[in-house]
N, CA, C and O of each residue as an XYZ file, in Angstrom:
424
protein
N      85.218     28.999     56.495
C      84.983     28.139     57.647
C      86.006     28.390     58.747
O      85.796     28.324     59.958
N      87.321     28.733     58.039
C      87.983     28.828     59.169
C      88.104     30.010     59.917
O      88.616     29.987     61.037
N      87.496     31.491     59.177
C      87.353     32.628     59.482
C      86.393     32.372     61.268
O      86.671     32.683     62.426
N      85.080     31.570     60.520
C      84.291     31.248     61.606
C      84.420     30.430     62.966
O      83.743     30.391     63.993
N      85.713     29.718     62.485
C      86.283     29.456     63.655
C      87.016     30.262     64.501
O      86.877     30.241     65.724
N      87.784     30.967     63.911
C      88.271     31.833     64.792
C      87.518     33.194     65.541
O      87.696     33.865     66.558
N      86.721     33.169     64.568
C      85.586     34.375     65.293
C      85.131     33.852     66.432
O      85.138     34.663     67.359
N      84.644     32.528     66.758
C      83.966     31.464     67.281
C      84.781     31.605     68.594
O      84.230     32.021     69.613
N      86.371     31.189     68.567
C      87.459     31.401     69.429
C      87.922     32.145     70.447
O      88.133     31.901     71.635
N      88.113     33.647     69.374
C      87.809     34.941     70.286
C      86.773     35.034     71.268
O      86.905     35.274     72.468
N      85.657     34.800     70.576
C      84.299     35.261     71.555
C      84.686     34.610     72.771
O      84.796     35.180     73.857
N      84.972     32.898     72.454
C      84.769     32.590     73.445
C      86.371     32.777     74.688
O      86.091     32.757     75.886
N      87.520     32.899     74.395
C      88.030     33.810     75.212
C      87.774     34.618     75.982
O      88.084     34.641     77.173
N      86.878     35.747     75.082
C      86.273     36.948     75.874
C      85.562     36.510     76.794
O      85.663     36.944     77.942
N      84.763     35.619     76.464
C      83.901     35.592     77.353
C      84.619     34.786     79.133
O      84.454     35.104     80.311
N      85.510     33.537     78.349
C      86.056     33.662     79.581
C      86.549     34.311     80.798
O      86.332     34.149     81.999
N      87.507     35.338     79.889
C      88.416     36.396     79.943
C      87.189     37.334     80.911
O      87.698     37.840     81.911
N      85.900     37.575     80.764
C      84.563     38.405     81.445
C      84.343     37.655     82.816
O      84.230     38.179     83.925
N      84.298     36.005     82.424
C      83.969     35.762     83.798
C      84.834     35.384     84.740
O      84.598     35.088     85.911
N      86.068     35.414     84.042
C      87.580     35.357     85.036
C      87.135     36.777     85.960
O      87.012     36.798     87.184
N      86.933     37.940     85.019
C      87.029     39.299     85.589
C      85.917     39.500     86.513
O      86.276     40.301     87.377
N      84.670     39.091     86.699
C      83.512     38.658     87.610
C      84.071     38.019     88.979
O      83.824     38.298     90.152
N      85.034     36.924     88.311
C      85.392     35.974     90.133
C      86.153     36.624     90.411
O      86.305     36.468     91.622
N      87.069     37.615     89.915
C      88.036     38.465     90.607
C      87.227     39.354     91.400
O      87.488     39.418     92.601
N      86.116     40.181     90.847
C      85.595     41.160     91.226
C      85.282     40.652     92.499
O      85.954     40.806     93.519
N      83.763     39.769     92.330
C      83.574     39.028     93.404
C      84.613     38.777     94.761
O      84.431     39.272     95.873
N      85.649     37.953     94.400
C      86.442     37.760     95.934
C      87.150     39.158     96.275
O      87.272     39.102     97.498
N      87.635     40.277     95.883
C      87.637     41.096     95.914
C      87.042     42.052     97.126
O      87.406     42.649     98.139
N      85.664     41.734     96.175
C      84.766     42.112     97.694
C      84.341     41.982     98.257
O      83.623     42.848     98.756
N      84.429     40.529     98.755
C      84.177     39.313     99.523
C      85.574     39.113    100.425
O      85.258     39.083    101.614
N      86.473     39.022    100.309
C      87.923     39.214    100.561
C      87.876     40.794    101.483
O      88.075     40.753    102.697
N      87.618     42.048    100.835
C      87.859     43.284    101.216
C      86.926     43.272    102.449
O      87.117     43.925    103.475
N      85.928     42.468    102.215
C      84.497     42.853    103.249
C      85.262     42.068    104.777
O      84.964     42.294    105.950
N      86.122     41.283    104.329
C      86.244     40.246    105.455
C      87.612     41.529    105.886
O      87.685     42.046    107.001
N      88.379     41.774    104.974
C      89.485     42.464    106.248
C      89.028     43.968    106.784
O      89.906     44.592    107.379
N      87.890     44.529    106.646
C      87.337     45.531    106.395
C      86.223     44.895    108.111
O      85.932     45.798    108.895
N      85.933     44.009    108.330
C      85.184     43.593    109.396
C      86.436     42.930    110.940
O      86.431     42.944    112.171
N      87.256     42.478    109.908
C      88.816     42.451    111.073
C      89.241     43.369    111.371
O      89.532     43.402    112.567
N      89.518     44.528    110.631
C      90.372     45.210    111.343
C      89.239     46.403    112.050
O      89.710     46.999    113.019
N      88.123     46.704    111.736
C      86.774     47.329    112.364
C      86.521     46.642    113.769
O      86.049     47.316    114.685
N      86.813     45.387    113.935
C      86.503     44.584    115.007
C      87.400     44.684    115.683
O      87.015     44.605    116.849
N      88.796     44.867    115.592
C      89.915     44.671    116.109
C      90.294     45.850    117.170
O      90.833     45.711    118.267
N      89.708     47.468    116.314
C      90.333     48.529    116.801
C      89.021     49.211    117.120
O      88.716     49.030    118.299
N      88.362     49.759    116.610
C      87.329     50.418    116.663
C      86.367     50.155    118.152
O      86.120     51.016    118.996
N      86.229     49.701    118.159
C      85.302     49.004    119.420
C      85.741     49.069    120.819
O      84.878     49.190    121.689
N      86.576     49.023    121.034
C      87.844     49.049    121.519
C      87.972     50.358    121.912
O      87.722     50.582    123.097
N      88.380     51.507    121.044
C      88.837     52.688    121.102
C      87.724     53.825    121.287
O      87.820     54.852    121.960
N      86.651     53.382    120.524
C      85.521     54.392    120.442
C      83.980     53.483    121.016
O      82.911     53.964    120.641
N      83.964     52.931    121.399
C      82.978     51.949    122.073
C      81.768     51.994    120.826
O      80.606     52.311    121.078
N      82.300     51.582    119.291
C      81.122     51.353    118.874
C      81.182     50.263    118.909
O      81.982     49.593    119.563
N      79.875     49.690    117.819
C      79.643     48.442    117.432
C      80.295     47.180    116.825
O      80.950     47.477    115.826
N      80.317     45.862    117.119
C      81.456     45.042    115.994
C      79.997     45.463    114.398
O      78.839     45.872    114.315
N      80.967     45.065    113.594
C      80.564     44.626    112.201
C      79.972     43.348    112.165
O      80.457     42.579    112.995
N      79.206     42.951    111.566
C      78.867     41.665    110.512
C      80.021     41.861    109.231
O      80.663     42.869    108.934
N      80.022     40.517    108.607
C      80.061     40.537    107.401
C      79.914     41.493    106.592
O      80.580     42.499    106.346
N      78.864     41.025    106.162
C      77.442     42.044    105.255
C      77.808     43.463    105.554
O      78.001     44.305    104.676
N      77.919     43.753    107.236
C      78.117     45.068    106.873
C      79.380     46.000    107.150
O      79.493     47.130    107.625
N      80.385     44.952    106.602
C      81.556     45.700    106.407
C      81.968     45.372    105.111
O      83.066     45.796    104.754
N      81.256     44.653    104.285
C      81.533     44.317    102.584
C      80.415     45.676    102.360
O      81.307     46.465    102.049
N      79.703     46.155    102.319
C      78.739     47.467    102.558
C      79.360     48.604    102.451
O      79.517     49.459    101.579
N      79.762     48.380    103.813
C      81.129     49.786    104.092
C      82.270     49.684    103.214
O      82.562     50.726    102.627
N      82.999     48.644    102.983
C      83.848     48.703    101.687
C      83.392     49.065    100.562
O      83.986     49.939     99.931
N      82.292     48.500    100.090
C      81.752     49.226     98.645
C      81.623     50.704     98.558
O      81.931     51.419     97.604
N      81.056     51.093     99.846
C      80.807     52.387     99.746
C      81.560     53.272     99.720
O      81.428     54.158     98.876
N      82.947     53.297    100.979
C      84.173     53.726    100.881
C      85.068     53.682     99.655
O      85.718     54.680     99.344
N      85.105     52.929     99.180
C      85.965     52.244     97.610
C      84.967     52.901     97.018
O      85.498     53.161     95.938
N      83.803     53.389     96.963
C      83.344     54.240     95.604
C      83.428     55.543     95.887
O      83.616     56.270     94.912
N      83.320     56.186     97.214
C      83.876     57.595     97.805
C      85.381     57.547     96.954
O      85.565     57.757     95.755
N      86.177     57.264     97.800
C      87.398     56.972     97.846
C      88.529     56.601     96.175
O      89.706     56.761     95.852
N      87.280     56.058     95.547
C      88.066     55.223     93.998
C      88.939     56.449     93.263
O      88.483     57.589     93.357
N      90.240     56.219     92.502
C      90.715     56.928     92.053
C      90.919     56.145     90.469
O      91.287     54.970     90.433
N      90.659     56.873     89.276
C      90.597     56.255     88.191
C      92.235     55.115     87.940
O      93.395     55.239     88.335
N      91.909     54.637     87.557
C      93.447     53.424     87.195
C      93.861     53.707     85.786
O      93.159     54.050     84.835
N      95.144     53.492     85.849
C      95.445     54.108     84.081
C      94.961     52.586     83.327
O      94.984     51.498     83.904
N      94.640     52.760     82.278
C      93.922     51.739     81.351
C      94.880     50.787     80.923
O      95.357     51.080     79.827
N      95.410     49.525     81.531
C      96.460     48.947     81.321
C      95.617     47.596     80.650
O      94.937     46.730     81.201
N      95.926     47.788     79.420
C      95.173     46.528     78.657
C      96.219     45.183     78.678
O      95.952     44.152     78.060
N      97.157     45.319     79.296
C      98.293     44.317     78.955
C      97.669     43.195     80.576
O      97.550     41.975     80.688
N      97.475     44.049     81.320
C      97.022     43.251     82.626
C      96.264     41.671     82.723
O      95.268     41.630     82.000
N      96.430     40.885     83.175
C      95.811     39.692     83.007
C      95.080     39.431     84.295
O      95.198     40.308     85.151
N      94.253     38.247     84.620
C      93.532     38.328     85.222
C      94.454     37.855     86.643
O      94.595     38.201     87.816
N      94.955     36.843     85.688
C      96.263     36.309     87.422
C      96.354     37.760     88.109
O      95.925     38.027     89.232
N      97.034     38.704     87.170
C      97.936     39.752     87.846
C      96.831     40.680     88.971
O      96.910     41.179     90.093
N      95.807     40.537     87.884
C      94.881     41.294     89.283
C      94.304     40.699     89.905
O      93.669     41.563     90.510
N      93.853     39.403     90.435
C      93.990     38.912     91.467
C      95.009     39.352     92.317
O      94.862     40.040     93.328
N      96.222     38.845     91.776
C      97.107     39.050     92.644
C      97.536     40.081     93.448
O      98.120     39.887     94.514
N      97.182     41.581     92.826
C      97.302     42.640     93.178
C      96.126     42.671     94.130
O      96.241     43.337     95.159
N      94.963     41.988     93.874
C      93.768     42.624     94.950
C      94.335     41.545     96.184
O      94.765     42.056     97.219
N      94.324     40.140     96.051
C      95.177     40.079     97.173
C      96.213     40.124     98.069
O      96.180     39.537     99.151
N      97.224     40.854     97.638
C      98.273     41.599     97.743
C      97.937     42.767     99.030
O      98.350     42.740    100.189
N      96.859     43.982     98.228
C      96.951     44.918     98.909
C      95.868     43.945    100.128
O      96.290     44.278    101.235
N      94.982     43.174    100.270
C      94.003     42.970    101.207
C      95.280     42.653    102.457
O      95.589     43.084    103.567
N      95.851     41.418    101.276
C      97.027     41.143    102.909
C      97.617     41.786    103.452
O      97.787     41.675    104.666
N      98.278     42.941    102.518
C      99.118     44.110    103.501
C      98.057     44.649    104.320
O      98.281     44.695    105.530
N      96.851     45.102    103.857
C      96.340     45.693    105.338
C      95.809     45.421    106.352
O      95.532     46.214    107.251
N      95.501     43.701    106.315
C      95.350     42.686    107.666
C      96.588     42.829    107.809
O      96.660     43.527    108.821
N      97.832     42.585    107.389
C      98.781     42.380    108.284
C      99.368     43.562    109.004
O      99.737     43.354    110.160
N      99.517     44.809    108.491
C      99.146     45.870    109.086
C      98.258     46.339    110.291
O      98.601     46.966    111.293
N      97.059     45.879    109.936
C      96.310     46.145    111.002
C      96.551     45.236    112.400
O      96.352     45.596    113.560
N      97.018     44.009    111.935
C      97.291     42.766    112.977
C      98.467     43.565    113.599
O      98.585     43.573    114.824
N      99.129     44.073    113.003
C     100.204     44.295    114.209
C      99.751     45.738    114.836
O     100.474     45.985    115.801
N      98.919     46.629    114.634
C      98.436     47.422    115.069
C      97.430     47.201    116.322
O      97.225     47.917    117.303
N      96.861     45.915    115.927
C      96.005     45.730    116.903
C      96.806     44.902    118.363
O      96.220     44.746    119.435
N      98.504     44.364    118.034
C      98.724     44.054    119.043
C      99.269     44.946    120.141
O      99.915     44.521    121.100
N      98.931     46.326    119.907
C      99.441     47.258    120.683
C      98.475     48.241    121.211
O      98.759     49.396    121.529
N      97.251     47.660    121.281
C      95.842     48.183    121.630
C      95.483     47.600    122.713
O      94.385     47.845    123.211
């Protein structure tokens, strides 16, 4: 019985542990799409007379770029979900804030 509890336990960890890794994914690229449409809006338009972005289609252009672009990650099983959050919003902020000061010299 108590085997079955703990089997019971795990799973359901994992499964947390899956949909922790889902809402990360999610804001991620919901998050990426938004600084990916700031800093497109900011400079681009501006410099080369294209178009602003939507939303939609600069979370688009991020997916697509980030799958051009992806470089494999070493397999760090120790990682938790805090930590990558934190890392995905980490790098998003460095490159709004980056780009923000880039754009005040445009």
């Amino acid at each position: 019985m108590n085997e079955e509890k703990d089997v019971l336990g795990e799973a359901a960890v994992a499964f947390l542990k899956m949909i922790g890794a889902f809402l990360v994914l999610g804001f991620s690229i919901a998050f990426g799409g938004y600084v990916v449409m700031f800093l497109w809006n900011g400079v681009i338009p501006q410099t080369f007379g294209l178009p602003l972005l939507t939303w939609g289609q600069a979370t688009g252009l991020d997916v697509v770029v980030s799958f051009i672009v992806m470089q494999k990650q070493p397999n760090n099983d120790n990682e938790t979900i805090l930590s990558s959050f934190i890392r995905v919003l980490s790098i998003n902020l460095m490159f709004i804030l980056i780009g923000w000061i880039v754009m005040m010299f445009i």
